[in-house]
C-alpha positions in Angstrom: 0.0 0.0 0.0 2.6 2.2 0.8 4.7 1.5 -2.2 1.5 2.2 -4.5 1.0 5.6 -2.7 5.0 6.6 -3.4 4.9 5.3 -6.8 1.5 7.9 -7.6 3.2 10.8 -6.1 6.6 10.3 -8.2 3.7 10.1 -11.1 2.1 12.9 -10.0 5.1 15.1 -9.2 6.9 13.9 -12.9 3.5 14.7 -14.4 4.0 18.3 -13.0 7.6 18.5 -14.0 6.3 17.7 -18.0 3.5 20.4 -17.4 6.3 23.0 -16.4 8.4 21.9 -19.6 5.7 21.5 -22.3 5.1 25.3 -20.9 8.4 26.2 -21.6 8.9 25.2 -24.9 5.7 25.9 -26.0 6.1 29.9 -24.8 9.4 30.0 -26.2 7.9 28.5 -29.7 5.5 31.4 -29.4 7.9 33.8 -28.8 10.2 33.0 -31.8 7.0 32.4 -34.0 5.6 36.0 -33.5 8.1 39.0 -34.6 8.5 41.7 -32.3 10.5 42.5 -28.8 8.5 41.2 -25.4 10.9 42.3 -22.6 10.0 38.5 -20.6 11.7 36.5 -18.0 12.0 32.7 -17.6 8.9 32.4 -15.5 6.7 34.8 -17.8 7.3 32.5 -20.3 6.4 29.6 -18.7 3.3 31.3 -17.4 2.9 32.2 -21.1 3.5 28.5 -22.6 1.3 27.2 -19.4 -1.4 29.5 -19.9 -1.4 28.2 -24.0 -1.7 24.9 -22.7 -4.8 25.9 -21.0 -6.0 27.1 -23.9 -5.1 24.7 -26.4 -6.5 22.2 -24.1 -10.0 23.6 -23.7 -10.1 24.1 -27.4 -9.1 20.3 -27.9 -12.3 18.9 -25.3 -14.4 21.5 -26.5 -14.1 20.8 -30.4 -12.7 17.3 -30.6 -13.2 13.8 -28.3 -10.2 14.1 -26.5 -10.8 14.6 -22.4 -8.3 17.0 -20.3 -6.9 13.5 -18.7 -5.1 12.2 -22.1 -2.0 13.5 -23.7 -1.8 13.2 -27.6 1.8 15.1 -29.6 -1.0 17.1 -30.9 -1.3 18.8 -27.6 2.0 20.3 -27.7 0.9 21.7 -30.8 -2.3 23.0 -29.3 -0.5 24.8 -26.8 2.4 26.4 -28.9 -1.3 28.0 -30.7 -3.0 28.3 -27.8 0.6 30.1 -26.2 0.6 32.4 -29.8 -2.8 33.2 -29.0 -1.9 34.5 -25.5 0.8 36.6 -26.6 -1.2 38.5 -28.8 -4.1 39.2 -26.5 -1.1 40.2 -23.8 0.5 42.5 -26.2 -3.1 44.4 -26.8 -3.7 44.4 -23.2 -0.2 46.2 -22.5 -0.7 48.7 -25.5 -4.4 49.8 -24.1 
């Protein structure tokens, strides 16, 4: 029993670790993908890639069969969108 419960929270703390790093790259994608200057640090863009994630995954249950529990290649790609998308709408918000 206590063997299952480690083995879960090593699962659980690894499936965090890939959240924090699909985040990265997919705000660095973004941020190479659209021109212009955005004065960001490390964490803003992993806020930014995590917050495309978000996005890209609530785009993915709402307009396909995939559920917020499974992980497809395709959801990198939704978030590096969902991440591009972000970056614009943060860059209107900072102009107004």
């Amino acid at each position: 029993m206590v063997n299952s419960i480690r083995r879960e929270l090593k699962e659980k703390q690894l499936g965090f670790v890939w959240i924090l790093i699909v985040g990265l790259v997919a705000g660095l994608i973004a941020r190479a993908v659209v021109p212009g200057n955005d004065a960001m640090g490390f964490a803003a863009t992993v806020l930014l890639g995590l917050v495309g994630s978000l996005v890209g995954g609530v785009l993915a249950v709402l307009f396909t069969s995939e559920t917020f529990d499974s992980y497809s290649p395709a959801g990198l790609i939704g978030a590096i969108i969902g991440a591009i998308v972000a970056l614009l709408v943060y860059r209107q918000m900072r102009k107004a």
